[in-house]
C-alpha positions as CSV (number, residue, x, y, z in Angstrom):
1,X,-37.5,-1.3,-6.1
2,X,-39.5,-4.7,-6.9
3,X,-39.4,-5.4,-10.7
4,X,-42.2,-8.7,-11.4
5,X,-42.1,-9.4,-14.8
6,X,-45.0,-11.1,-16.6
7,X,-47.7,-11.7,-13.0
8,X,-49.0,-8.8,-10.8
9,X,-47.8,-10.3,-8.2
10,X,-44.8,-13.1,-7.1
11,X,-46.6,-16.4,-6.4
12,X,-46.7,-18.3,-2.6
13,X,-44.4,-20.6,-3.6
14,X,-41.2,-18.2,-5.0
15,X,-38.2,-18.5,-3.1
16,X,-34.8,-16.6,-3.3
17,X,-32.5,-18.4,-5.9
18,X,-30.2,-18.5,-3.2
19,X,-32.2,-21.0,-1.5
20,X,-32.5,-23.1,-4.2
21,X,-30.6,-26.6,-3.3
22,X,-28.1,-27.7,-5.2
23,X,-29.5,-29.7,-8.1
24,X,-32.9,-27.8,-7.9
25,X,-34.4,-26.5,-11.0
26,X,-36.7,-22.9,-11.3
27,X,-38.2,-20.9,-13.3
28,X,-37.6,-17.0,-12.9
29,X,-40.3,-15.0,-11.9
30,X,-39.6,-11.7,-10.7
31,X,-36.2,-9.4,-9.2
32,X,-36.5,-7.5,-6.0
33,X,-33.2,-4.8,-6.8
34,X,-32.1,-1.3,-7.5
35,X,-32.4,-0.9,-11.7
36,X,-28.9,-0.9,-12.4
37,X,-28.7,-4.5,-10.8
38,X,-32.0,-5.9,-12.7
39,X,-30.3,-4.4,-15.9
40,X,-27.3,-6.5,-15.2
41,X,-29.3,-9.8,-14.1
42,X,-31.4,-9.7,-17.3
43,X,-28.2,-8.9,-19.6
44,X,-26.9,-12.1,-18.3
45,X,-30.1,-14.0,-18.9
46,X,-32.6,-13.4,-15.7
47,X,-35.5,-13.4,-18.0
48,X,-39.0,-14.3,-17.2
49,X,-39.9,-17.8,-17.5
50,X,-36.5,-18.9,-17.5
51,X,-34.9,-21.8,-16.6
52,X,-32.9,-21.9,-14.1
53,X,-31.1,-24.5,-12.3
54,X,-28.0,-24.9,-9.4
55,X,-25.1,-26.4,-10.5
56,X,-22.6,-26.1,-7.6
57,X,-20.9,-24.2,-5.2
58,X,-17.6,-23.3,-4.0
59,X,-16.2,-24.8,-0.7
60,X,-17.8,-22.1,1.7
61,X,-20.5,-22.5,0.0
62,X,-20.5,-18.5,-2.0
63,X,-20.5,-18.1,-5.0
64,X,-22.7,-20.6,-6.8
65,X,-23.0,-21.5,-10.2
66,X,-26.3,-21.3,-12.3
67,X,-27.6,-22.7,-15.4
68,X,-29.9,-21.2,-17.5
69,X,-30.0,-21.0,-21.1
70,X,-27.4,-23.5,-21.9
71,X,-24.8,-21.0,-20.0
72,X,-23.2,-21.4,-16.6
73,X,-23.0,-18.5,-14.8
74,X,-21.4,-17.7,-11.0
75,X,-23.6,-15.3,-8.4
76,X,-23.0,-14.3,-5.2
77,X,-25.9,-15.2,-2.4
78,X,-26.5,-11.4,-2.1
79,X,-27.4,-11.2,-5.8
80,X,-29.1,-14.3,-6.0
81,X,-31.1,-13.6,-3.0
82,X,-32.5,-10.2,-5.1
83,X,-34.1,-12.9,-7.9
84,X,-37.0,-14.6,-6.8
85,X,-38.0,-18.3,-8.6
86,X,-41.0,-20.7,-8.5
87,X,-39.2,-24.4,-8.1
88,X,-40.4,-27.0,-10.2
């Protein structure tokens, strides 16, 4: 189930937050997942327009750790992949 938020459709330029490099800042756009997983990722903040940047990563390089909204969060690549971001 693809859940865009506030476009009718995910621009050209959106890529998976799991491909965002470390350091990279992007706003939130839309989340391609099941509902119970889009309730969860906008509980924690996944909102649309939001901020989001990379902040680091563990050693293997899962999970990695997000910030948005003056919290740090940690997200596996499988649930990151699911959120879709415009870099800026």
């Amino acid at each position: 189930m693809k859940i865009i938020f506030s476009r009718s459709h995910v621009p050209p330029a959106a890529i998976p937050l799991a491909d965002l490099p470390l350091g990279g800042r992007a706003v939130v756009v839309a989340i391609d997942a099941p509902p119970a997983l889009v309730r969860r990722l906008e509980a924690l903040g996944f909102l649309p327009e939001t901020l989001v940047s990379c902040r680091r990563h563990a050693p293997l390089g899962d999970p990695r750790v997000y910030e948005l909204r003056g919290t740090q969060l940690c997200l596996r690549r499988s649930e990151a992949a699911r959120i879709r971001v415009e870099p800026r």
